[in-house]
C-alpha positions as CSV (number, residue, x, y, z in Angstrom):
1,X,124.1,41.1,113.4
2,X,127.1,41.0,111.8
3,X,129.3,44.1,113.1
4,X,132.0,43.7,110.6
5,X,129.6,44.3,107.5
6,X,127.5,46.9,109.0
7,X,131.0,48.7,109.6
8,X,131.7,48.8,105.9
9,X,128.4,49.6,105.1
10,X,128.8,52.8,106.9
11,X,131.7,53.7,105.5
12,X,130.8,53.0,102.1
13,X,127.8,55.0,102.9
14,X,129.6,57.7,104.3
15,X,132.4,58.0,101.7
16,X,129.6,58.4,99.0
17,X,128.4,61.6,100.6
18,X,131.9,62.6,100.6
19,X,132.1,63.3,104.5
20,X,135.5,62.7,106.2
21,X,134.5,60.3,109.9
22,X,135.1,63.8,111.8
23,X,132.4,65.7,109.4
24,X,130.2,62.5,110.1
25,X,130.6,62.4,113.9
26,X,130.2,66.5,114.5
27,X,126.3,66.1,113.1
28,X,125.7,63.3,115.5
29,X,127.7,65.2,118.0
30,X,130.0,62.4,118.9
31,X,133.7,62.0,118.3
32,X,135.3,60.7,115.0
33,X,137.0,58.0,117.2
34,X,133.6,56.3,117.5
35,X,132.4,56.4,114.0
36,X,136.0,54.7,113.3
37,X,135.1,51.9,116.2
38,X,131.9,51.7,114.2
39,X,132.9,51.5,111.0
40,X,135.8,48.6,111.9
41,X,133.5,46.6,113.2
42,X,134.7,46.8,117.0
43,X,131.1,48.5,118.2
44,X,127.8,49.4,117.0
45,X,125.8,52.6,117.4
46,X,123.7,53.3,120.9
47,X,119.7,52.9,119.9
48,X,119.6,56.8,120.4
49,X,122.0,57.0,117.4
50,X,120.5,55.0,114.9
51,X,117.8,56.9,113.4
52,X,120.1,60.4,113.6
53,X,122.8,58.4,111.7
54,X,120.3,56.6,109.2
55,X,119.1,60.1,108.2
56,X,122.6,61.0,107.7
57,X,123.4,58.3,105.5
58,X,120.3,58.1,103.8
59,X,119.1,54.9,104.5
60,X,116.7,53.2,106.7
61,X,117.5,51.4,110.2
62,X,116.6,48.2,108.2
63,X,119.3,49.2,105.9
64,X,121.9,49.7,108.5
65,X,121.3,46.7,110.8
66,X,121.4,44.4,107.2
67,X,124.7,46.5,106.2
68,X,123.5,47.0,102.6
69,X,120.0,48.3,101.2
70,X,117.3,46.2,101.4
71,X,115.3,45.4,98.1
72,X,111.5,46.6,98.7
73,X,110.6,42.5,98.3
74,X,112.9,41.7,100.8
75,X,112.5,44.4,103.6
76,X,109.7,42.3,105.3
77,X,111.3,39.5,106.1
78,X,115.2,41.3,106.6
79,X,113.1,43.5,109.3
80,X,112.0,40.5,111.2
81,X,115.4,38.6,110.9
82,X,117.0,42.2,112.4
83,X,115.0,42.3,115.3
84,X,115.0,38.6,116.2
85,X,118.8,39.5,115.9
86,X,118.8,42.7,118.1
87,X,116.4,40.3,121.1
88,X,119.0,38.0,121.2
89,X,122.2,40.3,121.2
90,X,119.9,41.5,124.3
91,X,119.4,38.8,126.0
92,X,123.2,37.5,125.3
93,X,124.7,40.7,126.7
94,X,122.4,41.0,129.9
95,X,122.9,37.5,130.9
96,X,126.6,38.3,130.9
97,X,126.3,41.6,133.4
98,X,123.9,39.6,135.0
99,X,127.0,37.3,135.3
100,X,129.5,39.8,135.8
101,X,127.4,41.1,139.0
102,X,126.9,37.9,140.3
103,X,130.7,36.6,140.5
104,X,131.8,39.8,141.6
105,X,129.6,39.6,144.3
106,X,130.4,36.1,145.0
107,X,134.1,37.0,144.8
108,X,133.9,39.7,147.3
109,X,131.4,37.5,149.8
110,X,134.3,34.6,149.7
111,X,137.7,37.3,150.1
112,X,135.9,38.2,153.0
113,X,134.9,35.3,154.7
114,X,138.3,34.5,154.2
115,X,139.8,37.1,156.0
116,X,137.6,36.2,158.7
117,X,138.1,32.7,159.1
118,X,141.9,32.8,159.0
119,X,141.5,36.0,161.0
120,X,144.8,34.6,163.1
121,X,147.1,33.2,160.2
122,X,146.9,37.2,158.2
123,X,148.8,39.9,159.1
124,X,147.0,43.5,159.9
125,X,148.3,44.6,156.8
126,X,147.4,41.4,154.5
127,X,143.4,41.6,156.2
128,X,143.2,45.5,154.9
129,X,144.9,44.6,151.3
130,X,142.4,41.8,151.1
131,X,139.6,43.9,152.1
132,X,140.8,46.6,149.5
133,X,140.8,43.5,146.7
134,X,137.3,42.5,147.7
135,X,136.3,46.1,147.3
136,X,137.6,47.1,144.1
137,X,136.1,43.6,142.4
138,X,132.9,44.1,143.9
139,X,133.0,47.6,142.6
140,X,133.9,46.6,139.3
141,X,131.4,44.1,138.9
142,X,128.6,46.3,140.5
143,X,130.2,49.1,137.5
144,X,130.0,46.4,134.9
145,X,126.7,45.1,135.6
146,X,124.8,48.4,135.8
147,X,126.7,49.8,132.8
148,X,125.0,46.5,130.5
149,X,121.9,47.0,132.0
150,X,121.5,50.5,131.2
151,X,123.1,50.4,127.5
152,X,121.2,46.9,126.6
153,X,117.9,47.6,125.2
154,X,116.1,50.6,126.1
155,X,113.2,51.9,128.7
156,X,109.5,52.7,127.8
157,X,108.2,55.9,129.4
158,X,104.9,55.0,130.7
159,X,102.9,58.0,130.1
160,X,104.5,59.1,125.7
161,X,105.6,55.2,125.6
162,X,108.7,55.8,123.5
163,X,112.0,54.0,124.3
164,X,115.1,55.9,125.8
165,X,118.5,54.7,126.8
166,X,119.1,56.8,130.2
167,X,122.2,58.4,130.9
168,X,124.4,56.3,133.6
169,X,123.7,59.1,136.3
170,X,120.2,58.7,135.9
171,X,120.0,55.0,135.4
172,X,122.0,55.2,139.0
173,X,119.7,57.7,140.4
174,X,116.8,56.6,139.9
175,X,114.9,54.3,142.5
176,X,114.1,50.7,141.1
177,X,111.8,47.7,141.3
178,X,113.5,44.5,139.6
179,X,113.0,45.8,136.2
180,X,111.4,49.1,136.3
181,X,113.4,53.0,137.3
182,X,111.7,55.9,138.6
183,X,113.2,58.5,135.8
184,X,112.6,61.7,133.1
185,X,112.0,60.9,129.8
186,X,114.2,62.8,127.5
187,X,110.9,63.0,125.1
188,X,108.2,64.0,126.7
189,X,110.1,64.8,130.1
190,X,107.7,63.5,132.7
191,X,109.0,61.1,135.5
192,X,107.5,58.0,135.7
193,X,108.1,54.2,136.3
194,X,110.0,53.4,133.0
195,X,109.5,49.4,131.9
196,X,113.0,47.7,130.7
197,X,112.5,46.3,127.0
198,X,114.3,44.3,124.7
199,X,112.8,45.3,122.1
200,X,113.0,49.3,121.4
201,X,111.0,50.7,119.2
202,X,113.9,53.1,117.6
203,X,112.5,56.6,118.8
């Protein structure tokens, strides 16, 4: 996808329905600092966004993720090139907090065997500041890594099997299994074993 075109899309969109960015973000209930991120090109809307802000605008998802309205003949095949697009911004931005988790982890593992191999050569003080270093990049890593895997992509509720992006205290809270979280979905509000997917289905 390219960000940079979507951006002016939205704004082109936007400034034809004469609404400031701050009129814009109050109906989606988000601040005007994100519809400016969006509309330079620096971010993209959350999958929970896109059909609110679609209606918005007056366009179609398949309008918004080609940054331009798509001609009847060509929505077909634009649709198909937008969500082999979306799968592999997916798959891009979990292998890096897949990535992100990993080194931090590794990071952390190799402070502290550090600290207790040279236990002798470091000072009291030096063994606790270590400690503290490993801690907070383990922490940020672990922080990184969940936030990616809760934004990218969505979850399919098994039992109304629509897609929902959790919030972070519920993607934290809720027990797992590899790929699956025990959590409510915010649609038909029943807990269940929610299924990660790459694909979302825009509901």
């Amino acid at each position: 996808m390219d960000q940079i075109k979507i951006g002016r899309f939205i704004a082109q969109r936007r400034r034809g329905l004469d609404l400031t960015q701050r009129q814009l973000a109050d109906k989606l209930e988000i601040s005007d600092k994100t519809v400016s991120k969006w509309e330079c090109g620096n971010g993209f809307p959350e999958p929970s966004l896109l059909l609110p802000l679609c209606r918005e605008l007056g366009i179609t998802v398949n309008d918004l993720l080609s940054g331009e309205v798509v001609a009847p003949a060509d929505y077909q095949q634009k649709a198909e090139e937008n969500i082999m697009s979306i799968l592999q911004e997916n798959r891009r931005r979990l292998a890096l907090t897949t990535m992100a988790g990993i080194s931090s982890t590794l990071a952390f593992l190799t402070l502290l065997l550090g600290v207790a191999i040279y236990a002798e050569v470091f000072s009291l003080a030096a063994k606790i500041a270590i400690v503290a270093i490993a801690c907070v990049v383990f922490g940020l890593g672990l922080y990184v890594a969940m936030k990616g895997e809760q934004t990218v992509g969505a979850y399919r509720c098994p039992h109304c099997g629509k897609d929902f992006v959790p919030t972070f205290k519920a993607y934290v809270m809720g027990p797992h299994m590899l790929l699956t979280r025990r959590m409510r979905c915010p649609h038909c509000r029943q807990k269940g074993w929610c299924h990660k997917v790459l694909d979302t289905d825009g509901d």
